[in-house]
C-alpha positions in Angstrom: 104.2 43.0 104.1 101.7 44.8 101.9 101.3 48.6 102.5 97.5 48.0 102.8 98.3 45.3 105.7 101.0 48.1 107.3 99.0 50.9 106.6 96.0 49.2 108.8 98.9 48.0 112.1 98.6 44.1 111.0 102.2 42.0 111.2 102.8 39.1 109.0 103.9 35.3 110.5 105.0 32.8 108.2 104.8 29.0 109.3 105.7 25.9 107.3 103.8 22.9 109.2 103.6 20.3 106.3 100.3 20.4 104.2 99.3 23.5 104.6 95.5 23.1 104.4 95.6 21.3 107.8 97.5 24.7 109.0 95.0 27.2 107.8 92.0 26.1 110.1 94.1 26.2 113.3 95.4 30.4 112.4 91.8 31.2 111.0 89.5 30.6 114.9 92.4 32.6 116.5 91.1 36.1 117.5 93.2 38.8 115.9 94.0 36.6 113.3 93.1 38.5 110.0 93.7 36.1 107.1 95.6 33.0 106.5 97.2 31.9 103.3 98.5 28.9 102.2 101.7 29.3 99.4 105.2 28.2 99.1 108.5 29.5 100.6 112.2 28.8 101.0 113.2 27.6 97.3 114.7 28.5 93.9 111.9 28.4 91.8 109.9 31.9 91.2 106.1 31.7 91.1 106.0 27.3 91.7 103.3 25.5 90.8 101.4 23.2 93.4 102.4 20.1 90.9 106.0 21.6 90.9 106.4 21.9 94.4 104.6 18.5 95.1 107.5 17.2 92.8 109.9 18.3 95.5 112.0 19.8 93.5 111.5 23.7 93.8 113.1 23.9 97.0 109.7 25.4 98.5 107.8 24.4 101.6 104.0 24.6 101.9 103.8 27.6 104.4 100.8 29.7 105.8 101.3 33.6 105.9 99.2 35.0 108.6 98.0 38.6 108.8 97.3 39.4 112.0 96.5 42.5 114.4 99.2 42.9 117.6 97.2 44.2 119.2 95.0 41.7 119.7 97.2 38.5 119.4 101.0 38.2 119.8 103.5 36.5 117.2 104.8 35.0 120.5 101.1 33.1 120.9 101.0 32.3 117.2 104.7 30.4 117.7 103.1 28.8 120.1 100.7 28.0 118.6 102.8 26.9 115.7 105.1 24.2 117.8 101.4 22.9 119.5 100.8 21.9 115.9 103.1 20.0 114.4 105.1 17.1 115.3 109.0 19.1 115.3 111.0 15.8 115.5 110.5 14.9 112.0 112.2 15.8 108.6 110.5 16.7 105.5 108.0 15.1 106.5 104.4 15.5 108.5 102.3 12.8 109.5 101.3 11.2 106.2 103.5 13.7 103.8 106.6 13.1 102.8 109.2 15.4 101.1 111.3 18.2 101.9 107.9 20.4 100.8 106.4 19.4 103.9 109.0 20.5 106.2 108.7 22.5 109.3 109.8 25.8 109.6 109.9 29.1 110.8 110.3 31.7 108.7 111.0 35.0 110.5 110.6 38.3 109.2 112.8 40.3 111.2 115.6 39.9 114.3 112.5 40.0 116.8 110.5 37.5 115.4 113.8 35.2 114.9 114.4 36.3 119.1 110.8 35.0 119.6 110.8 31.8 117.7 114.3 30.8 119.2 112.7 31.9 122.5 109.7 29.5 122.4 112.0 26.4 121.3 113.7 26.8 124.2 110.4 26.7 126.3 109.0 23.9 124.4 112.0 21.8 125.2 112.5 22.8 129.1 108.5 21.1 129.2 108.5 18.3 127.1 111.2 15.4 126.3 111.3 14.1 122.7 112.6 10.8 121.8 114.2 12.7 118.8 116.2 16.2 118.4 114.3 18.5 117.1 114.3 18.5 113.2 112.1 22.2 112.5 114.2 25.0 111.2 114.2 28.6 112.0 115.2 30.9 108.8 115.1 33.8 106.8 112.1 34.5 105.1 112.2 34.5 101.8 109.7 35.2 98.6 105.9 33.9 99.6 104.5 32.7 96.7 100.7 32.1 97.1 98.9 28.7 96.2 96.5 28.8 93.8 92.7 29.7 94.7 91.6 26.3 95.0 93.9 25.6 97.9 92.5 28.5 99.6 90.2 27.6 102.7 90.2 23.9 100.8 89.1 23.0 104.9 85.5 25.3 104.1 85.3 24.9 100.5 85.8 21.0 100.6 85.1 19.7 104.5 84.0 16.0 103.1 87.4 15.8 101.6 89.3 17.6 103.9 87.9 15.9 107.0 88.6 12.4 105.2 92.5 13.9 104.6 93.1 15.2 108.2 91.3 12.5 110.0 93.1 9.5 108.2 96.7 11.1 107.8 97.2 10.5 111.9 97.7 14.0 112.7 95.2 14.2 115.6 97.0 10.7 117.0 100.5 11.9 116.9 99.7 15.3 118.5 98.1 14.1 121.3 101.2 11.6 121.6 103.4 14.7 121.3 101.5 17.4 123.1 98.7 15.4 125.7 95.1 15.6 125.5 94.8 19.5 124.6 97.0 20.1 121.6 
């Protein structure tokens, strides 16, 4: 974490949940949610590229780092969030992605968050059934490397092409499959 992000009380939660402009919208109408970034985590490569990591061979998942205020929302409630959001059953892959870059994963910051993460799995799978085992990692966070600028709210600063990407990838279909009717 920054010392401008400690020195203000805010926490840091890092989620891969494949493309990660379909992840930023969900984080950003959360209250107590302060910023959300897309970038890449968990490979060998410093600084990637978006063309390297869409390559698939950096290692790196697209990831969101979220700043957010504990005081006002919990990293438990973003977890949650999290698992409501993805479909956990598949590897390197989400919806229409495929490739170890679009992997889910946790990526904890410390032992409490890692206690928390491991916590909500086990709630998730006490509710639902899953015709698969569940394929989403929980790690180590490693180096965040942040996507370039044009990834950056892509949902805000391109909705015609963002709503024709999330609409057609059969996100909203396999949630509601996964989840029910209130993902």
């Amino acid at each position: 974490m920054n010392a401008d992000a400690e020195a203000k009380g805010l926490e840091t939660a890092i989620f891969a949940g494949g493309c990660f402009w379909c992840m930023e919208p969900v984080y950003d109408k959360i209250g107590g949610v302060v910023s959300v970034m897309p970038g890449y985590i968990g490979g060998e490569v410093a600084n990637p590229s978006y063309q390297e990591v869409c390559q698939g061979e950096t290692g790196h998942a697209e990831a969101v780092r979220i700043r957010f205020d504990p005081a006002k929302v919990s990293y438990r409630e973003l977890v949650r969030v999290f698992w409501r959001n993805i479909d956990p059953t598949t590897r390197n892959r989400q919806f229409c992605d495929y490739g170890t870059q679009y992997r889910t994963a946790i990526f904890y910051l410390d032992e409490n968050q890692k206690r928390i993460a491991e916590d909500t799995l086990r709630e998730v799978l006490e509710v639902y059934t899953f015709e698969r085992p569940i394929a989403t990692e929980i790690v180590p966070a490693g180096e965040f490397y942040e996507a370039e600028e044009y990834h950056q709210q892509y949902y805000k600063k391109e909705p015609y092409r963002y709503k024709q990407y999330h609409d057609n990838c059969g996100r909203i279909y396999r949630l509601k499959e996964l989840w029910g009717e209130k993902h």
